[in-house]
C-alpha positions in Angstrom: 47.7 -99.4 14.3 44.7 -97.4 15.2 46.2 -95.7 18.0 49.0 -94.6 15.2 45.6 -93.4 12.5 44.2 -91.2 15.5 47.3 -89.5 16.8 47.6 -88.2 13.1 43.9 -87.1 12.9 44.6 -85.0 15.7 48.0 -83.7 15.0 46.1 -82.6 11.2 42.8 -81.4 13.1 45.9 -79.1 15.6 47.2 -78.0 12.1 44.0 -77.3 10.3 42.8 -74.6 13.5 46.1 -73.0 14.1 46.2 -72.2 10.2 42.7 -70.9 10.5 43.6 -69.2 13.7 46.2 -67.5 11.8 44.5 -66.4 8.5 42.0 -64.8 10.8 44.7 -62.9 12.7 46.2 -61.5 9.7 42.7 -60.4 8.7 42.4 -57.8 11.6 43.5 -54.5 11.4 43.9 -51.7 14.2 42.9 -47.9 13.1 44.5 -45.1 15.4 42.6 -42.1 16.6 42.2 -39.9 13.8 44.6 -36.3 13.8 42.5 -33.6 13.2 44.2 -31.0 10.3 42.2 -27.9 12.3 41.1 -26.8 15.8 37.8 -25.8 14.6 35.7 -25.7 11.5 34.3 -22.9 10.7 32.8 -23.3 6.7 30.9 -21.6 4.5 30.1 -21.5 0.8 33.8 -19.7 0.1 35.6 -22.2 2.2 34.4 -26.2 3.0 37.5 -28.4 2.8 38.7 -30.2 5.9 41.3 -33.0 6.2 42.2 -36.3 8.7 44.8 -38.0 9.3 45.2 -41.6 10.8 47.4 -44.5 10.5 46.3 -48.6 10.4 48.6 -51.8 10.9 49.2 -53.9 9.3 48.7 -52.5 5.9 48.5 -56.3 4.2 45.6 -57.0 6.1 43.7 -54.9 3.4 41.4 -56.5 1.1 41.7 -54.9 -2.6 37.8 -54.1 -2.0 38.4 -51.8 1.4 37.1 -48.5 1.6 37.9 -46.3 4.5 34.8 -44.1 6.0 34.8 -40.9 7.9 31.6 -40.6 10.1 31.4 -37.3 12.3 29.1 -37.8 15.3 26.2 -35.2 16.5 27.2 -32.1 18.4 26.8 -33.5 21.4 30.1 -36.3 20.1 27.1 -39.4 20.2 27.6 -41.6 17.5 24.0 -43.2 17.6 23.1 -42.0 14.7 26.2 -40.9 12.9 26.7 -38.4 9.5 28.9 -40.1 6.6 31.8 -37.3 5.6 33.5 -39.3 3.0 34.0 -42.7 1.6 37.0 -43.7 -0.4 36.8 -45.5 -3.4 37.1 -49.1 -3.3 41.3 -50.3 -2.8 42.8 -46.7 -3.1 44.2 -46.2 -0.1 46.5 -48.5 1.0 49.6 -46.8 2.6 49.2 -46.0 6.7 49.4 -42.9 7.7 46.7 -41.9 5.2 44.8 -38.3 4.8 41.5 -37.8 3.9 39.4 -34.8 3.2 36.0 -34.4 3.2 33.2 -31.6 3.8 31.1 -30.1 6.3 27.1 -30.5 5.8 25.0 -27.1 5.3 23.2 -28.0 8.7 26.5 -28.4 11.1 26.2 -26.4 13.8 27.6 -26.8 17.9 30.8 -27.4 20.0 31.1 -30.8 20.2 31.4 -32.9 17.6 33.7 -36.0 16.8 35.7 -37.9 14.2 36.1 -41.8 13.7 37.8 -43.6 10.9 35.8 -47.0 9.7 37.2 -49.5 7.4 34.8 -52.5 5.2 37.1 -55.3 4.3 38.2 -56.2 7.1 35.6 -54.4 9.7 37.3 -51.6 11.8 36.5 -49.0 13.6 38.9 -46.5 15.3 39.0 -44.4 18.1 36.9 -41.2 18.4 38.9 -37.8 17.6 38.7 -35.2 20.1 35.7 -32.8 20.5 35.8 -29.2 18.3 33.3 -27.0 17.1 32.4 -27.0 13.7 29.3 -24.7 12.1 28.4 -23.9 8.6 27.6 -20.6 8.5 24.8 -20.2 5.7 25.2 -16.7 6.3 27.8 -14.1 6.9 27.4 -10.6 6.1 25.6 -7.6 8.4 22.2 -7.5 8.4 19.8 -5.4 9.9 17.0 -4.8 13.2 14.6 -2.2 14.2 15.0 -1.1 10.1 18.0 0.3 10.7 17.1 2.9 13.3 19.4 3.2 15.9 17.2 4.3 18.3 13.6 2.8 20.5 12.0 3.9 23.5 9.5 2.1 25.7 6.7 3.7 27.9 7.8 3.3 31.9 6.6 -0.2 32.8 6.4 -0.9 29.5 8.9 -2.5 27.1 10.0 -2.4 23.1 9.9 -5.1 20.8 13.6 -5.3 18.8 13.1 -8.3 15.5 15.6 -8.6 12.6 14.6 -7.7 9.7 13.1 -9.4 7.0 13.6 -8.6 4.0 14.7 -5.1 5.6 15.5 -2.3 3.7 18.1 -2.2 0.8 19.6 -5.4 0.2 19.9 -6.2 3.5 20.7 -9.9 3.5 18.5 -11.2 6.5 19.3 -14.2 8.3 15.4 -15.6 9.0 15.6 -16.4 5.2 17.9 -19.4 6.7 15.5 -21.4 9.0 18.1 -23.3 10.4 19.7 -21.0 12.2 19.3 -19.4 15.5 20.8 -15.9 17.1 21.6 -14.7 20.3 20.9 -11.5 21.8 23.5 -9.0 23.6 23.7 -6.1 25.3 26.5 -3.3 25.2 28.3 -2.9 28.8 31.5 -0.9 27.2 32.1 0.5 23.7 34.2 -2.9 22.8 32.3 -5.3 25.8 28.7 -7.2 26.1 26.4 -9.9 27.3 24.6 -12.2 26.7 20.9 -11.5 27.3 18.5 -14.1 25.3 18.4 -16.7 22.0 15.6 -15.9 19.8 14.2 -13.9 16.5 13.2 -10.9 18.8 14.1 -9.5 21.9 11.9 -8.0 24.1 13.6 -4.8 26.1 13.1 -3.3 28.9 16.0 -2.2 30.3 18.0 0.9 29.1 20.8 -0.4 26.8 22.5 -0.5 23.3 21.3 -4.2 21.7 22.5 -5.9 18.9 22.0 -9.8 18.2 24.6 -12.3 16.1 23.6 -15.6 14.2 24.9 -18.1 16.8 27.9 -19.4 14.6 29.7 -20.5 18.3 32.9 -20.2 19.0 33.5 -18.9 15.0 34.4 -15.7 14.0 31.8 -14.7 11.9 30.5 -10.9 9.7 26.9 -12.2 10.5 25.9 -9.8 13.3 23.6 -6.6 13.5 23.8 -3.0 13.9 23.7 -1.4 17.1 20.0 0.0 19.0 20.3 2.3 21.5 16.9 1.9 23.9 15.9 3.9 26.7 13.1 4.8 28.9 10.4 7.4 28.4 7.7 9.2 30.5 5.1 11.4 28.5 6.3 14.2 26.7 9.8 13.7 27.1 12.1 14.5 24.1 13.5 10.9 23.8 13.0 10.5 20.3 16.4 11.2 18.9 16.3 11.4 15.3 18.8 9.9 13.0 19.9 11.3 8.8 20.8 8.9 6.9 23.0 10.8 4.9 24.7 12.0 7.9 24.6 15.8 9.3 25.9 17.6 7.3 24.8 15.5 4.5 26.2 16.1 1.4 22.6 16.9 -1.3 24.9 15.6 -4.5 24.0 12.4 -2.8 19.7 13.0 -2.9 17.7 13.2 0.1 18.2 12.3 3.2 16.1 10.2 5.1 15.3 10.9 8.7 14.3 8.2 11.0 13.0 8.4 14.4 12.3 5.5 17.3 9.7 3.3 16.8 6.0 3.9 18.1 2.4 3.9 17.1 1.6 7.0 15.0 4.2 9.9 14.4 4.1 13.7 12.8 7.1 14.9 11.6 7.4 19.4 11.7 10.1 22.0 10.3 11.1 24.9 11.4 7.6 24.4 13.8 6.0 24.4 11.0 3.8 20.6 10.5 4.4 19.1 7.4 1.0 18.0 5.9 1.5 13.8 5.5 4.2 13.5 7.2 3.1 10.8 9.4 5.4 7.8 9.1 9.0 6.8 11.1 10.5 8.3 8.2 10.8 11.6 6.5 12.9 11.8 3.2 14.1 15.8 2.4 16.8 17.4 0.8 16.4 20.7 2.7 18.3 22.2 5.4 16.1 23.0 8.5 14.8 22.3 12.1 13.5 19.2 11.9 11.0 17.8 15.0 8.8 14.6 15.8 6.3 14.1 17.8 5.8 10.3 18.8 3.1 8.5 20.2 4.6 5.5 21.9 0.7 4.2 23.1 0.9 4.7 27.3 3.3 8.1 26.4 4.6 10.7 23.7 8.0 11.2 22.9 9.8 14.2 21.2 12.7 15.0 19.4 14.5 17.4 16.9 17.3 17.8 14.6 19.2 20.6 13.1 19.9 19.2 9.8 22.6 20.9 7.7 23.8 20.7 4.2 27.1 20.5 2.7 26.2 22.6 0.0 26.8 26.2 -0.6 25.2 29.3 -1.3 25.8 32.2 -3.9 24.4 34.6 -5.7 24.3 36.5 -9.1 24.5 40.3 -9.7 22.4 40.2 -12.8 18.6 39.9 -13.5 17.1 37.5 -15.9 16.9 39.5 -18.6 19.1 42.7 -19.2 19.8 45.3 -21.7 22.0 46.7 -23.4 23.2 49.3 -26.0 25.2 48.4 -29.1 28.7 48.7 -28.1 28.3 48.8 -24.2 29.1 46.1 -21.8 27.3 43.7 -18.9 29.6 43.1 -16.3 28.6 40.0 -14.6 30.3 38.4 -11.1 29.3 35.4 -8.9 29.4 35.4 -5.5 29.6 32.0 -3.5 30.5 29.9 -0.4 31.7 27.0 -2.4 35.5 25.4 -1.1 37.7 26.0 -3.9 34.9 26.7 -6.3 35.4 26.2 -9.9 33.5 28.5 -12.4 32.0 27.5 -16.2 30.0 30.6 -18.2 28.2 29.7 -21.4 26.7 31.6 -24.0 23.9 30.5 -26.1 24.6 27.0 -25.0 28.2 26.9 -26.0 31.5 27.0 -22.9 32.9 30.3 -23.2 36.9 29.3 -23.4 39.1 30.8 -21.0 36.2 32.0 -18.9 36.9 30.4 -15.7 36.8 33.2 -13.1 33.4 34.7 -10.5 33.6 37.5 -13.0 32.7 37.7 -17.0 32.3 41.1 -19.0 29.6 40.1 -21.4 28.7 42.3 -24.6 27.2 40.1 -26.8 23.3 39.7 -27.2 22.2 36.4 -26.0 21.6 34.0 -23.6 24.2 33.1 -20.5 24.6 30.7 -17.8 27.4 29.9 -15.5 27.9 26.9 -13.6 29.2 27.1 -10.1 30.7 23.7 -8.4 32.0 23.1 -5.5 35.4 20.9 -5.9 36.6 19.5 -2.0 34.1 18.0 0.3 30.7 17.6 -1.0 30.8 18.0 -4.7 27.3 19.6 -5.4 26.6 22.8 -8.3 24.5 25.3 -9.2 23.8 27.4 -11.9 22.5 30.7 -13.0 21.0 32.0 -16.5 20.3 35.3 -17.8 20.0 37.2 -21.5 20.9 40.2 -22.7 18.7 41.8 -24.7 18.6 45.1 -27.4 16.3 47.8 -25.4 13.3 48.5 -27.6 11.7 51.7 -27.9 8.5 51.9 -26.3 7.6 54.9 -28.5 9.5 54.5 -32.2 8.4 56.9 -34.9 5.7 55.2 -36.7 3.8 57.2 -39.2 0.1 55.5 -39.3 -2.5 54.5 -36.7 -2.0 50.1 -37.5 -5.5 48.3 -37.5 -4.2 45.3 -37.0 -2.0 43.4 -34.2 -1.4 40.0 -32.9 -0.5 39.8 -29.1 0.9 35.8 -29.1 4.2 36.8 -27.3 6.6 36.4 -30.4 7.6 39.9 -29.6 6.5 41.5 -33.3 3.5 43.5 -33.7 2.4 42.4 -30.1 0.9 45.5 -29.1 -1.0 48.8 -30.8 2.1 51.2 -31.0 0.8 54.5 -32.7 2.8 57.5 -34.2 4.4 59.7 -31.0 2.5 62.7 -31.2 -0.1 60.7 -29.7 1.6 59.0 -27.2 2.6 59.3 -23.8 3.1 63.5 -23.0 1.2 64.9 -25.2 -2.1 65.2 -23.7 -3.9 63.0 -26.1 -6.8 61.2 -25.0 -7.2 57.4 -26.3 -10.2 55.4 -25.8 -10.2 51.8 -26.8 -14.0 49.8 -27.0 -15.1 46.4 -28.2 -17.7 46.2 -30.5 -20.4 46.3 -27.8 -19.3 49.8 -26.8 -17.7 48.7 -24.0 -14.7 50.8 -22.9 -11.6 48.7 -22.1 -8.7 51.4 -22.2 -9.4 55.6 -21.9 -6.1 57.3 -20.9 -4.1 60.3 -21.4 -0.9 58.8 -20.9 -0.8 56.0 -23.8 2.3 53.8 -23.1 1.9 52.1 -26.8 1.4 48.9 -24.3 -2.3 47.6 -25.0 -3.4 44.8 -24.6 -1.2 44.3 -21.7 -3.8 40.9 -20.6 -4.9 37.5 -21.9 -7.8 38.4 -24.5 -8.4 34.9 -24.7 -8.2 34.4 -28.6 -10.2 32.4 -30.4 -9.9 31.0 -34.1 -12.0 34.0 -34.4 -10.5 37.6 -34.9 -11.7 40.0 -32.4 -12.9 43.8 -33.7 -12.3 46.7 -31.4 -12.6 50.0 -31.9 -10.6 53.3 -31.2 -11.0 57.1 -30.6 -8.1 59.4 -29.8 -8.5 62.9 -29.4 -5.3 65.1 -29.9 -5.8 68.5 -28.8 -6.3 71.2 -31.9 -6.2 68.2 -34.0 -9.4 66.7 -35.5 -10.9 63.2 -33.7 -9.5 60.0 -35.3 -11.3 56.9 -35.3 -10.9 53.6 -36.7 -10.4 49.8 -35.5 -8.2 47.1 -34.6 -8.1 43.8 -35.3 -7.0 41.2 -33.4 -5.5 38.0 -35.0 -3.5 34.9 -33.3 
């Protein structure tokens, strides 16, 4: 009887393990290797969406409370200490094969990281993906060394410091605002070839060579790179300094001044047309003039030299006219333009109104008044000029007055500005006039009156000024009188 009690003890206890046994097999589940969607990832603030893709087995084994984790490793593919991508939410995904997305952290950056898929409930862990290059790149636009000047020289033996700029000129968008990131240095071996020379902030040259440096985004394609600086070797007094325009050469002056930029060095004088220009003693020189432009450079253990022929777009012309002309009532100014401009289009204007249908080099004008034409150039470079003149009534230096005034008032409104006296006093008739302040001083004594005094400043003062005059006609009796002078 006991022997039949312990055979069924033991047959239960058999029972009891395999159905333990069991239930823990069904609680395990295998994760495969997870399928990259991507060969490498390359984000950045525009674009930062990746996804996964694995399968499990068997899907039952889930608990409703499982969430599936994606854990990249370093760049090195260590998972010591590895970065949490994404977590799923608690019983969502359920289904094998399942996708998962997640994004890149702002500090990714090398050529060898790695995917794994984990699971909570029950505890999994997959495969590792295969290695690929993933970098964040905080920055991507051109930015810009040596301030933008495309040239440096460096003393033989000597050697020339190229940094990136920061801020830089313009809105250059410098990379060393991003700490995180690091930049490689190359040099030019063919117009579409380089190599690598050195990591770092600055490069130290000195070797002949065109530099630039990139942010060191790997194996991604990337617009975060610099422009191009030419370097080269110099000995004293050598005309290495090459001089760069801004605008260009031509440059187009519609555009404002040009700046003009030379290599770098310790002090610098800037000349034109031989001539120094008083101040000009930084890298840079900003003009809107045409000319032959030099630099002298002093580069510490040697000079260097350099010039430029800098051209304008522009045009030139010229006007046929003076400032102010005269006419008769009834006669005719004809005025004409005469100009370099490509396909140059003409505007005349008369007392500040366009003159309709005048649209030619050449306008007959016979109206009293004030002109001006516009000349602009309309292919290329548009740039204008302009020209003004007046026509004006002639006035009769000598008109027939019949008294000797005694009072005049010379403020340049054109009436009463001068002492005009009756003509048979004037100019050809032999009649000496003598003009004195009231000091007896003699100011004017002539025999040729023009009717033109004062023809200077008298400095007027809220006081009016007295002088005195004598003419002497000949067989006429000696006149005498005064003049006074108001504002």
């Amino acid at each position: 009887m006991q022997k039949t009690t312990f055979l069924k003890q033991l047959f239960f206890g058999i029972c009891f393990f395999v159905l333990l046994l069991c239930e823990q097999v069904n609680a395990q589940i295998v994760i495969g290797t997870p399928n990259l969607g991507f060969s490498q990832a390359c984000a950045s603030a525009s674009f930062n969406t990746y996804n996964t893709t694995f399968v499990f087995s068997p899907e039952s084994a889930l608990d409703p409370t499982n969430q599936f984790i994606i854990q990249m490793s370093d760049s090195d593919g260590s998972f010591a200490n590895p970065t949490v991508l994404f977590t799923s939410n608690p019983g969502v995904v359920t289904t094998s094969p399942a996708t998962l997305s997640f994004s890149l952290p702002t500090t990714t950056a090398g050529e060898g990281y790695r995917l794994r898929i984990k699971s909570t409930a029950p505890v999994a862990t997959s495969s590792n993906s295969v290695a690929f290059a993933a970098y964040y790149k905080l920055q991507d636009s051109p930015f810009t060394i040596n301030n933008l000047v495309s040239t440096g020289a460096y003393c033989t033996g000597g050697s020339y410091l190229l940094s990136i700029d920061n801020p830089g000129n313009g809105n250059n968008d410098s990379p060393l605002n991003y700490p995180s990131l690091t930049f490689n240095w190359y040099r030019e071996t063919s117009p579409t070839t380089s190599v690598f020379v050195a990591e770092g902030n600055t490069l130290s040259v000195n070797q002949e060579g065109t530099y630039f440096v990139k942010t060191n985004y790997g194996t991604c394609t990337s617009n975060s790179f610099s422009n191009r600086v030419t370097i080269s070797e110099v000995t004293s007094g050598s005309g290495n300094a090459t001089i760069a325009s801004s605008l260009g050469n031509p440059f187009c002056p519609d555009q404002g001044a040009t700046i003009l930029s030379t290599l770098g060095g310790n002090s610098y004088q800037w000349y034109k047309d031989g001539v120094i220009i008083a101040g000009a003693t930084n890298q840079m020189y900003e003009t809107d003039e045409s000319g032959t432009y030099s630099v002298q450079v002093d580069l510490g253990s040697c000079q260097a030299s350099g010039s430029i022929v800098l051209e304008s777009e522009g045009f030139t012309s010229s006007i046929n006219v003076s400032d102010e002309n005269t006419i008769e009532e009834g006669e005719s100014l004809t005025v004409t333009v005469t100009s370099t401009a490509i396909n140059p289009q003409f505007q005349w204007y008369f007392n500040g109104s366009l003159i309709s249908g005048a649209t030619g080099a050449t306008y007959v004008a016979s109206e009293f008044g004030d002109y001006r034409v516009v000349i602009s150039q309309t292919t290329g470079c548009i740039v204008s000029t302009e020209y003004l003149f007046t026509i004006i009534e002639p006035v009769d230096p000598f008109p027939n007055v019949a008294n000797i005034p005694n009072l005049i008032s010379p403020n340049g409104d054109g009436v009463n500005d001068t002492w005009v006296i009756p003509p048979q006093y004037v100019s050809g008739t032999n009649t000496e006039v003598m003009i004195l302040t009231n000091q007896g001083k003699i100011v004017l004594q002539t025999n040729d009156y023009q009717n033109n005094w004062p023809q200077n400043d008298l400095n007027l003062t809220s006081v009016n000024l007295v002088y005195y005059y004598i003419i002497k006609a000949p067989n006429e009796k000696e006149k005498k009188g005064s003049i006074t002078i108001v504002k």
